[in-house]
C-alpha positions as CSV (number, residue, x, y, z in Angstrom):
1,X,0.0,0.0,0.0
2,X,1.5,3.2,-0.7
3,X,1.6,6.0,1.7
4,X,-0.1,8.4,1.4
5,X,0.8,12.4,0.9
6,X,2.2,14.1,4.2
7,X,-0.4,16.8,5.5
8,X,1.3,19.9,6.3
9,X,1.0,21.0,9.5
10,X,-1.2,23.6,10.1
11,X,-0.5,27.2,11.2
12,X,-2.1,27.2,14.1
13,X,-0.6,24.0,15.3
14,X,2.6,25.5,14.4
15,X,2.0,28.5,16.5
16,X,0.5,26.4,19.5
17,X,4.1,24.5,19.3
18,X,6.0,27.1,19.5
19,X,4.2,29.2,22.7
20,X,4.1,25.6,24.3
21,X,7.9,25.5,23.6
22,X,8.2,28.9,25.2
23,X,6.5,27.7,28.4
24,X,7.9,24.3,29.3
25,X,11.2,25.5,28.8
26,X,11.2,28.0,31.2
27,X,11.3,30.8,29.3
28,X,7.9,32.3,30.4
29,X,7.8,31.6,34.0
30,X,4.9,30.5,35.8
31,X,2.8,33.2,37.1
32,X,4.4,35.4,34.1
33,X,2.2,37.6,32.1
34,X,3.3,36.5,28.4
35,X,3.6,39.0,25.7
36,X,1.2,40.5,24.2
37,X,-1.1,39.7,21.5
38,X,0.2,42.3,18.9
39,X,4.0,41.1,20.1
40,X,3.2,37.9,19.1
41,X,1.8,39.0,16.1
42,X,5.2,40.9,14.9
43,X,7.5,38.3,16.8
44,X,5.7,35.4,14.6
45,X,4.8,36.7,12.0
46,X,1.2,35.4,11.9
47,X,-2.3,36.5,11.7
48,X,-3.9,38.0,15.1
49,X,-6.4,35.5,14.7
50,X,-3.6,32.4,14.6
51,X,-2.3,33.8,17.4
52,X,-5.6,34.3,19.3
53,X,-6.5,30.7,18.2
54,X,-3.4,29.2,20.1
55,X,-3.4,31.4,22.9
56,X,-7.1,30.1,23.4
57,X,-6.2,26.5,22.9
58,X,-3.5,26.5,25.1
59,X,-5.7,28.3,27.7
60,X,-8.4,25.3,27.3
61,X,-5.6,23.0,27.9
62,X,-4.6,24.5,31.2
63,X,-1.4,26.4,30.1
64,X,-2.6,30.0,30.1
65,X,-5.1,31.9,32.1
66,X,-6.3,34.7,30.0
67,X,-7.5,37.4,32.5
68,X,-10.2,40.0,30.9
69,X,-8.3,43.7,31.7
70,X,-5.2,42.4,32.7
71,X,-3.4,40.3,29.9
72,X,-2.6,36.3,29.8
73,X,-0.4,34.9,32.6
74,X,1.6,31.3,32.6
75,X,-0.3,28.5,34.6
76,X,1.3,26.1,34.4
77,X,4.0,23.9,32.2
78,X,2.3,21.0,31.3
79,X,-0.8,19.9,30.1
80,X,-1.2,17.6,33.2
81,X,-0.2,19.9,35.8
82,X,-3.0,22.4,34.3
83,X,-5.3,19.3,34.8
84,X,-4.2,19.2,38.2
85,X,-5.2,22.7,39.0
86,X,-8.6,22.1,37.7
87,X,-9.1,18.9,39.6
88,X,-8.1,20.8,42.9
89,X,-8.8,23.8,42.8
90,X,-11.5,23.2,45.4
91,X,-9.5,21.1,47.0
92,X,-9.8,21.3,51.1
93,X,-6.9,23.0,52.4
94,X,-5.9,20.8,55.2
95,X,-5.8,17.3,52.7
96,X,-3.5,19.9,50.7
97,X,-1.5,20.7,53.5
98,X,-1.1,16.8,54.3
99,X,-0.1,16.0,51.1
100,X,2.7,18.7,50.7
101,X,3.8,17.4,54.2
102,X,3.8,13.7,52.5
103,X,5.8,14.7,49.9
104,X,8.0,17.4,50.8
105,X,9.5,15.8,54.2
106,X,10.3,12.7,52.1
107,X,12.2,14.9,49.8
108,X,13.9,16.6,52.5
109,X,15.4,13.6,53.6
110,X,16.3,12.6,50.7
111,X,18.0,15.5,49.6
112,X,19.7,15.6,52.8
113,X,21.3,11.8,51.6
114,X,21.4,12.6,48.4
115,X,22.3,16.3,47.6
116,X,25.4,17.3,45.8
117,X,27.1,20.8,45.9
118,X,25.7,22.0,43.0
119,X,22.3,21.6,44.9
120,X,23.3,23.4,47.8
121,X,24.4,26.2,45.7
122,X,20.8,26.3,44.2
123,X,19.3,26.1,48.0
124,X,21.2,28.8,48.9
125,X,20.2,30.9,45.9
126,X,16.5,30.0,46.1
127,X,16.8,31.0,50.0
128,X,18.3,34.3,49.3
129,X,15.6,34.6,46.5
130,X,12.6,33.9,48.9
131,X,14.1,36.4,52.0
132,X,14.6,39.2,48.9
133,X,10.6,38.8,47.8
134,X,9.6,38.8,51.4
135,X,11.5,42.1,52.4
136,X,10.0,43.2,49.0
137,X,6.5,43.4,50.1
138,X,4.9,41.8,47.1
139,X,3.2,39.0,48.0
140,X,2.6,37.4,44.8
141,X,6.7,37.5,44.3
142,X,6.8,35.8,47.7
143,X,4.7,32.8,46.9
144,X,6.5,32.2,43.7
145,X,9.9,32.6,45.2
146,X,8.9,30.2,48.3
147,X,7.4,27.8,45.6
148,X,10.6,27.7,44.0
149,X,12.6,27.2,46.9
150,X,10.7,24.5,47.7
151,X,10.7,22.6,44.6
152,X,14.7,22.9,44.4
153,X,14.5,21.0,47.6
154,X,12.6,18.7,46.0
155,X,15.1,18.5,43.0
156,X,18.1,18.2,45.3
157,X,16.1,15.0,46.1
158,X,17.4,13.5,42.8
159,X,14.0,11.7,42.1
160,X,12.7,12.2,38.9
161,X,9.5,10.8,39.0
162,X,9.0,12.7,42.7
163,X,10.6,16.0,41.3
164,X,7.9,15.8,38.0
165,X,4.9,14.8,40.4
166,X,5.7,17.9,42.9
167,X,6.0,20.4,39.6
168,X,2.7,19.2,38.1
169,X,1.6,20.3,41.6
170,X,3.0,23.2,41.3
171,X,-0.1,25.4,41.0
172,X,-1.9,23.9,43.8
173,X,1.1,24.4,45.9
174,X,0.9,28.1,45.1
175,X,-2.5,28.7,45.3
176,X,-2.2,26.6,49.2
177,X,0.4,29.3,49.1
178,X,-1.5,31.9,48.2
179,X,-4.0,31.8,50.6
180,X,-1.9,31.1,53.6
181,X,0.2,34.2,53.0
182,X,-2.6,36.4,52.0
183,X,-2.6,39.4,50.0
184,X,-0.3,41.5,52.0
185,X,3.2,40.0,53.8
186,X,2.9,40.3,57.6
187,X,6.0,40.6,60.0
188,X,4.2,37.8,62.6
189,X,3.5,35.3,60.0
190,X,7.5,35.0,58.6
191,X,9.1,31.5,58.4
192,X,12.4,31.5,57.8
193,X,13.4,28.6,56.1
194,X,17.3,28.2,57.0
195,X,16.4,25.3,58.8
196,X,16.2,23.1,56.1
197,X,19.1,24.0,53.8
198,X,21.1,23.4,57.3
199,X,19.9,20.3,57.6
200,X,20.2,18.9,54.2
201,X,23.7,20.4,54.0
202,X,24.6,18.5,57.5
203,X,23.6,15.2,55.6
204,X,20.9,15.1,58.5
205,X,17.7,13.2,56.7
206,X,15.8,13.4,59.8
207,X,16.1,16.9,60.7
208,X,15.6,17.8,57.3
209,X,12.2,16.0,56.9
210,X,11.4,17.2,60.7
211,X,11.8,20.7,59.4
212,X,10.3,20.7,56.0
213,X,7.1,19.2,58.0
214,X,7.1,22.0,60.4
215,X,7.7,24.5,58.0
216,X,3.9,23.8,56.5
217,X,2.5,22.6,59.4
218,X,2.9,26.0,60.8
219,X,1.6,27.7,57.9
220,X,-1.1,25.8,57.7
221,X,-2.9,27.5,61.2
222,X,-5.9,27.5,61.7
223,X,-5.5,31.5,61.5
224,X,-3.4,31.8,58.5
């Protein structure tokens, strides 16, 4: 049987491809506004309407939140992780809280057994990173940096399967986050989180997990 023609892929899928690209990659952040709709336009080189057509299906997907007023902002970098928002995004914050606890000590202790100084450098970065947001004042820069901080934890764990689980999480995490911290930083409710980069550089699995537990655990008041 001879095969038949190759389609060519349409525009529009092109386009799709190539914002996707942009957004598992790391290039547009989570929680980033991406540019605009006449940027992509010149940058691709495209119709408004091809680009208004990917944006869309990559905002049905999960990918993109397009907010009316305001401009379309990263979600998250996979398609399953922007399942994952929509599955809990009514989620009841205490079984949240108990499963970052589940997996977050375990990663702590295994980062503490595993970690390598290349991670440490990264812990150390994404510490500084969080205390910088947090004497900022914005609280949306906060979540992100603590969300980030805790995920290179989770990558200093060396787990892949753990480390992809946790960042197709990673939007319920921040909006657990969100709510806990609140729309304005307050001096009382600061958690430093030295704790735990001490611990997993000490090679102490046990303290480290202790401390990554009682680092949510204490967010996760009944007055937060």
């Amino acid at each position: 049987m001879a095969l038949s023609s190759p389609r060519r892929t349409p525009l529009s899928d092109q386009v799709i491809a190539q914002l996707r690209a942009q957004i598992t990659s790391g290039e547009w952040a989570v929680g980033s506004r991406i540019p605009t709709e006449a940027a992509l336009v010149e940058q691709l080189g495209v119709a408004r309407n091809t680009v208004r057509e990917a944006v869309r299906a990559l905002a049905h997907n999960g990918l993109l939140d397009i907010r009316q007023g305001s401009g379309t902002y990263v979600l998250a970098t996979s398609e399953l992780a922007g399942v994952m928002h929509r599955r809990f995004a009514d989620a009841d914050r205490a079984q949240v809280a108990e499963l970052r606890v589940t997996l977050e000590t375990s990663a702590a202790g295994l980062a503490a057994t595993r970690r390598t100084d290349r991670d440490l450098a990264l812990l150390d970065a994404a510490l500084a990173r969080r205390e910088d947001a947090w004497r900022s004042g914005d609280a949306e820069d906060f979540v992100q940096a603590d969300a980030a901080f805790h995920q290179a934890v989770v990558a200093a764990a060396h787990n892949d399967v753990l480390a992809a689980l946790y960042a197709d999480l990673g939007e319920v995490t921040r909006a657990h986050l969100r709510h806990d911290v609140g729309p304005e930083l307050i001096a009382e409710r600061y958690l430093g989180h030295d704790e735990i980069v001490h611990a997993i550089r000490a090679r102490d699995p046990h303290r480290a997990s202790r401390e990554a537990g009682r680092a949510i655990g204490a967010c996760n008041t009944p007055d937060a």
